[in-house]
N, C-alpha and C positions, 0 to 999 in steps of 0.2 A: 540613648534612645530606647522607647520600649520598645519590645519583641514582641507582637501581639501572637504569632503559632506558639512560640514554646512558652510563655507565659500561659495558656492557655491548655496548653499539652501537660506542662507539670500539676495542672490541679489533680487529686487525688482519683484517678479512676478513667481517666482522659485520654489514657494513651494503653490501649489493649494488645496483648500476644496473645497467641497461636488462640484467636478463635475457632472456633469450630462453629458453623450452624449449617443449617441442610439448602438454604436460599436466602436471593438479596434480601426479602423481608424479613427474614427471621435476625439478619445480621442488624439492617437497620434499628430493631427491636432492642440487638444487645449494643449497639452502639448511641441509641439513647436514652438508655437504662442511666448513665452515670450523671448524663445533664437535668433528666427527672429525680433524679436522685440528691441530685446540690438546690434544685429550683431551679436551676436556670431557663428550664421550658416546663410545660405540662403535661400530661402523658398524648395530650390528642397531636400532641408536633409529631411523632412519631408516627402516624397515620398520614399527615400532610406532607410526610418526605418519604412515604411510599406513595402518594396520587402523584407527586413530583414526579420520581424516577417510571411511574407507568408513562405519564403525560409524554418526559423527555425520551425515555427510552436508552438506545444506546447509547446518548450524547453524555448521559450522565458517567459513562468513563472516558472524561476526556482525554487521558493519554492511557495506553496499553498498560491493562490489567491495575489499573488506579482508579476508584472513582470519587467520584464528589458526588455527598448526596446534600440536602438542604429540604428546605420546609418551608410552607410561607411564615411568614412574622405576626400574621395576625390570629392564628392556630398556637398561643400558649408562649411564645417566647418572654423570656423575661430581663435577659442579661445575654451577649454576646458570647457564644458557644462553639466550642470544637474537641472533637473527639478523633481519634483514631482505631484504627483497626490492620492488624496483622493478622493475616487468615491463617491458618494451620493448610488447609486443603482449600482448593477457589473455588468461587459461587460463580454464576454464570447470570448475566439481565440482561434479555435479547441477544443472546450468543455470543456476548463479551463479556471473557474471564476477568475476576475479580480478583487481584490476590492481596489487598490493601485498600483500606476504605475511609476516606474524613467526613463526617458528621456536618456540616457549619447550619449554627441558629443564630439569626439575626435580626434585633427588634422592629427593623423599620428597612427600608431602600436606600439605606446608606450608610450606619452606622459600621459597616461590612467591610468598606472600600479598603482601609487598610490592612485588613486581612487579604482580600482577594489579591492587591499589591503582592504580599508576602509571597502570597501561593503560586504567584506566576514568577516570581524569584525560584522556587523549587520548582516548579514544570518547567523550567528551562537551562536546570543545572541536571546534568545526565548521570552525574554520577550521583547525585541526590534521589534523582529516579531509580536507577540501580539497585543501593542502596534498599530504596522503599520495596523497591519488588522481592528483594531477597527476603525482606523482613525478619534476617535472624537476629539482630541486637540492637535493642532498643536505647540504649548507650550509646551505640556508635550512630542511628538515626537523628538522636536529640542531638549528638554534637554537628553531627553534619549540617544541623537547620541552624544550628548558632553561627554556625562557620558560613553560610550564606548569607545569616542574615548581618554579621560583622562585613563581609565583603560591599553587602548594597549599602550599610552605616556610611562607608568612606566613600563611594560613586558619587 
């Protein structure tokens, strides 16, 4: 079966540590640096997953100190995208600490589904969240989402 996150997380630039930046926008800026950088989007999706996260606001970290940000599809996307992010020090958007952040660009309203599938495999594994929060080794993250996503292969 493919893995659509860690396929996605291995491209070259896709999976960031110990960011540093001073706020959510600045983060979002350096988390889709690497998917303007391959083509996968163009630099104004950057822009449209900062109106996103104003529009949603807190919702956009759906679980404590994780968030999900995204963009619309018709603001530059070109290929199905995801980036991460491991904060050195947390940012804060609307008074929920960030300490780990995923990027998703998706060309249309559905090419996505199976990714978001994925992702709720990981927002419902705690030790995967764990994990994500501590954000020390990027080794031990990438196996943890193989090791999920091997467990849903055989469900």
């Amino acid at each position: 079966m493919n893995h659509i996150i860690t396929t996605l997380l291995k491209k070259e630039g896709h999976f960031l540590r110990d960011v540093v930046c001073d706020d959510w926008e600045e983060l979002i800026d350096i988390i889709a640096a690497p998917m303007i950088a391959d083509g996968a989007v163009e630099p104004r999706f950057s822009e449209s997953a900062k109106e996103a996260a104003k529009q949603f606001g807190g919702y956009v970290v759906l679980i404590e100190d994780i968030a999900f940000f995204h963009g619309r599809p018709e603001e530059g996307v070109h290929e199905l995208a995801l980036t991460l992010a491991l904060l050195k020090k947390p940012v804060y958007l609307f008074e929920k600490r960030i300490t780990a952040a995923f990027l998703l660009a998706a060309v249309d309203n559905v090419s996505h589904r199976g990714l978001l599938k994925e992702l709720s495999w990981f927002m419902n594994d705690e030790d995967c969240l764990e994990i994500l929060r501590k954000g020390e080794d990027p080794d031990a993250i990438m196996s943890k989402f193989m090791e999920v996503e091997e467990k849903h292969e055989v469900s």
